[in-house]
C-alpha positions, -999 to +999 in steps of 0.1 A: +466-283+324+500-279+345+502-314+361+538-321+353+563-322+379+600-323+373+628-330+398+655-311+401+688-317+419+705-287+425+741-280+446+738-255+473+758-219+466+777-204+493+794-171+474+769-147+462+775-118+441+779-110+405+816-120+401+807-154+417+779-158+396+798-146+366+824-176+376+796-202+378+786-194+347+815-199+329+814-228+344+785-239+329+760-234+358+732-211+365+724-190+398+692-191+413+672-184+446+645-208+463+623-185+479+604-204+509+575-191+533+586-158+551+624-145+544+635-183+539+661-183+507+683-211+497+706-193+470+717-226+444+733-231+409+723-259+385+737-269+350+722-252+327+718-278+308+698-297+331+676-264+340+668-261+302+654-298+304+634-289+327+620-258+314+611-267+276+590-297+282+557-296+278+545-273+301+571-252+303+578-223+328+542-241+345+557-272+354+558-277+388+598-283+401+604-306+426+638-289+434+661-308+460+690-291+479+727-310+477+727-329+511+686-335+516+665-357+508+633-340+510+620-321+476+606-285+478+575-280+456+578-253+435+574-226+406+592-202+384+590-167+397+613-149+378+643-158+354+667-138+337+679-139+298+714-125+279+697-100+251+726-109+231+724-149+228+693-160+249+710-179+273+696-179+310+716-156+335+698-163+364+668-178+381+641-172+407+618-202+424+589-198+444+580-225+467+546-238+467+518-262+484+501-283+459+470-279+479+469-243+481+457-219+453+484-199+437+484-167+411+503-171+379+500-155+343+492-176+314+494-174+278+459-166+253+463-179+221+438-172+191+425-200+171+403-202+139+403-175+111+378-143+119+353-139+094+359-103+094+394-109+080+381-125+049+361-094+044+392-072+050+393-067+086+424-061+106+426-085+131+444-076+164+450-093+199+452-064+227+463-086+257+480-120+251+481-127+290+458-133+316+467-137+352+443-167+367+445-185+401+446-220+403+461-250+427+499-252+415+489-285+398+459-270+379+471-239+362+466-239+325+495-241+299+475-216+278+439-207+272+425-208+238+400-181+227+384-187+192+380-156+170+363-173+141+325-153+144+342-124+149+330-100+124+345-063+112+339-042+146+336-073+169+355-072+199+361-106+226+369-097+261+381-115+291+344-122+297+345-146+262+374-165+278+363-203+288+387-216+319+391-250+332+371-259+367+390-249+397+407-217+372+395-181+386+404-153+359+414-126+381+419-095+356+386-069+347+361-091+329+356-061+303+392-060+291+396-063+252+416-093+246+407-090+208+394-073+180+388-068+145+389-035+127+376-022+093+401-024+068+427+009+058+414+036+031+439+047+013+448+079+014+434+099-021+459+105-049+451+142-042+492+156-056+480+134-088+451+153-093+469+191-088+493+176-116+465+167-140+447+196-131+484+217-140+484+195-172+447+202-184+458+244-181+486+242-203+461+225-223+439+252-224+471+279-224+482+264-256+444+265-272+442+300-264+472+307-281+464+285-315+432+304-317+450+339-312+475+330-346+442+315-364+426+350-353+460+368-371+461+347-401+426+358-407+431+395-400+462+397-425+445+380-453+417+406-445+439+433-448+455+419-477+423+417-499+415+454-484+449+468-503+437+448-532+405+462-538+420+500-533+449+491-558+419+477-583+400+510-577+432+534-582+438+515-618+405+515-631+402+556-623+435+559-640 
């Protein structure tokens, strides 16, 4: 489960605008937007240093921030909404909060992961998740880090669906209840060797070319030593008259 809450303590931003935001983060901060109820925002920058913290701990981008504006006291309860990464070196460019009520139900996406080894894969099968996310709704503080679905029964043509899917109490999975979430295919044929077989088949009538033509000479050797006995018997007959 969620259940971890992290405070953060972040300085109120009064420039908006990507050359400000480029400044802050040479600086070593990160942008970001509280969203409240209605229209409310409170644009803020944090180090990102201290927004990393709280990000890679155990629950991740579920943890619930206790985010505190520069010059309050009071925290605002809330989640990640959005964020935004550099392709290049995977550093965060900007961030989105959503604030929250822990005693209201909230809609957030969480991660499947596959565990055991599907039968069908020691026979061969091709194993293959189709969705790795399922959105759920859940109190702020009860959303799932994950959900586990175990594969290992699956067999060659087995499929699991959302329906498969076992959720804490108090988790609603809010996607079709038919959706594929895995499954596990018969293995690849490979394709016949079928050029191979047109060269053997090439090979075989040479084969047969050359036969012919060793049995076409044996033919003519046979024919001239014919003929050549036929010439002897006349000469034998000529000298015998004579």
């Amino acid at each position: 489960m969620a259940g971890e809450r992290v405070k953060l303590q972040v300085q109120v931003r009064e420039s908006r605008g990507s050359a400000a935001s480029r400044r802050l983060r040479e600086d070593g901060l990160i942008p970001g937007v509280l969203y409240g109820s209605g229209d409310e925002a409170h644009p803020f920058c944090i180090e990102e240093r201290e927004l990393r913290r709280a990000l890679t701990g155990d629950h991740g981008l579920h943890a619930i921030l206790d985010v505190v504006l520069e010059g309050q006291q009071k925290a605002h309860h809330a989640v990640v909404k959005d964020y935004q990464l550099d392709p290049t070196r995977a550093r965060l460019l900007h961030i989105d909060l959503h604030e929250v009520r822990l005693d209201q139900a909230i809609q957030s996406n969480v991660v499947v992961e596959l565990v055991g080894e599907a039968a069908g894969q020691k026979e061969g099968g091709v194993l293959s998740q189709i969705n790795r996310e399922v959105r759920v709704e859940a109190l702020p503080m009860e959303v799932p880090d994950h959900l586990e679905l175990d594969i290992s029964a699956m067999v060659i043509g087995d499929s699991l669906r959302i329906t498969d899917l076992r959720v804490p109490e108090g988790v609603t999975l809010l996607d079709e209840p038919e959706t594929v979430l895995a499954t596990v295919s018969p293995p690849t044929k490979e394709p016949e060797p079928e050029e191979v077989e047109a060269e053997e088949g090439e090979e075989i009538e040479g084969e047969a070319v050359e036969g012919e033509a060793e049995a076409a000479e044996g033919e003519g050797e046979a024919a001239g030593a014919e003929g050549g006995e036929s010439e002897a018997e006349a000469s034998g007959e000529e000298n015998s008259e004579g």
